[in-house]
C-alpha positions as CSV (number, residue, x, y, z in Angstrom):
1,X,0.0,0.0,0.0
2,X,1.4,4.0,-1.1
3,X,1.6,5.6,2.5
4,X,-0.6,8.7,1.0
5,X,-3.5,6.4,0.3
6,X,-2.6,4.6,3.9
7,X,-5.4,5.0,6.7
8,X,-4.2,4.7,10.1
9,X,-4.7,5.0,13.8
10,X,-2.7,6.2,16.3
11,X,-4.0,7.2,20.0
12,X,-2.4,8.9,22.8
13,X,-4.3,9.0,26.1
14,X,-3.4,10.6,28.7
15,X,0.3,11.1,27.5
16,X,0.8,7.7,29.0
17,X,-0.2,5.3,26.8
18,X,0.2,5.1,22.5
19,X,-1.6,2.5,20.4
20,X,-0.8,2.4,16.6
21,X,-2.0,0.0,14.4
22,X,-0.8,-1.8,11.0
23,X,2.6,-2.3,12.7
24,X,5.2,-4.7,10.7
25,X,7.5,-4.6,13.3
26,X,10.0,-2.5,16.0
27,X,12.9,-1.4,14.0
28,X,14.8,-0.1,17.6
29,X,14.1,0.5,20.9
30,X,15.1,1.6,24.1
31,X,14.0,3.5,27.3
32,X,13.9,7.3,25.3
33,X,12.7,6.0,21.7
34,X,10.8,3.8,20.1
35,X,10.8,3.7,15.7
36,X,7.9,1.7,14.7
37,X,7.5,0.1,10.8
38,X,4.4,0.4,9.8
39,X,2.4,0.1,6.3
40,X,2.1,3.8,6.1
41,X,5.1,5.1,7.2
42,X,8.1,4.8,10.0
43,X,7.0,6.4,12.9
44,X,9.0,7.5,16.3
45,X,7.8,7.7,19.5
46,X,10.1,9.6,21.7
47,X,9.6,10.4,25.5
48,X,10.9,8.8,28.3
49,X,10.7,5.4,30.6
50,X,9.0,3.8,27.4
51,X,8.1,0.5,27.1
52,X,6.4,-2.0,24.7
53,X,3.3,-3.7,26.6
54,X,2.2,-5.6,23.4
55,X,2.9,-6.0,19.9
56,X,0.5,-8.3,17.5
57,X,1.9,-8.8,14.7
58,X,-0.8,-10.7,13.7
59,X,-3.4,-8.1,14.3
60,X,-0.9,-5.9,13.1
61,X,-1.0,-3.6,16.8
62,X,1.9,-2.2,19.4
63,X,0.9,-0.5,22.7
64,X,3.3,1.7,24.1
65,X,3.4,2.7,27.7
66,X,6.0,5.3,29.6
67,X,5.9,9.7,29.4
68,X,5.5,10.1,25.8
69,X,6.9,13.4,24.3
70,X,6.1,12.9,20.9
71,X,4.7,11.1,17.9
72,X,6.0,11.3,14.4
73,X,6.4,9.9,11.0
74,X,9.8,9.9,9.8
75,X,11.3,9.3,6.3
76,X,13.3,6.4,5.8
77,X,16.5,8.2,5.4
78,X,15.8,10.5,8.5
79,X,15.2,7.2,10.3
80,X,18.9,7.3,11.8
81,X,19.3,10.2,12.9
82,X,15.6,10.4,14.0
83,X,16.4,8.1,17.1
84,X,18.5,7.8,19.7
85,X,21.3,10.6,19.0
């Protein structure tokens, strides 16, 4: 699927808590980041304390929990610099 035709969810509640859905899989991790690959795009979830509660890859969900600071896509090539400097 093009990411511009791509429909997807994300949620934040409470700046706790971040569900995204049609996740492929964690490209890194650790307490201060998070880069999810997803069908519409990289995304990075920055903050701090994070961790990953769940991921379904066969439902295609990740749940994140810790103080999030921020949610973004990312292009490919920013993907290195976009996490964890």
């Amino acid at each position: 699927m093009h990411e511009e035709n791509c429909r997807q969810e994300i949620r934040v509640a409470d700046r706790n808590t971040v569900t995204i859905n049609r996740v492929l899989n964690v490209s890194s991790f650790d307490e201060d980041g998070i880069l999810v690959k997803t069908e519409c795009g990289n995304i990075v979830v920055e903050g701090e304390e994070l961790t990953i509660e769940n991921l379904e890859k066969s439902s295609g969900m990740i749940l994140i929990n810790g103080k999030i600071g921020g949610v973004f896509y990312v292009k490919e090539k920013a993907r290195k610099r976009a996490v964890f400097c």
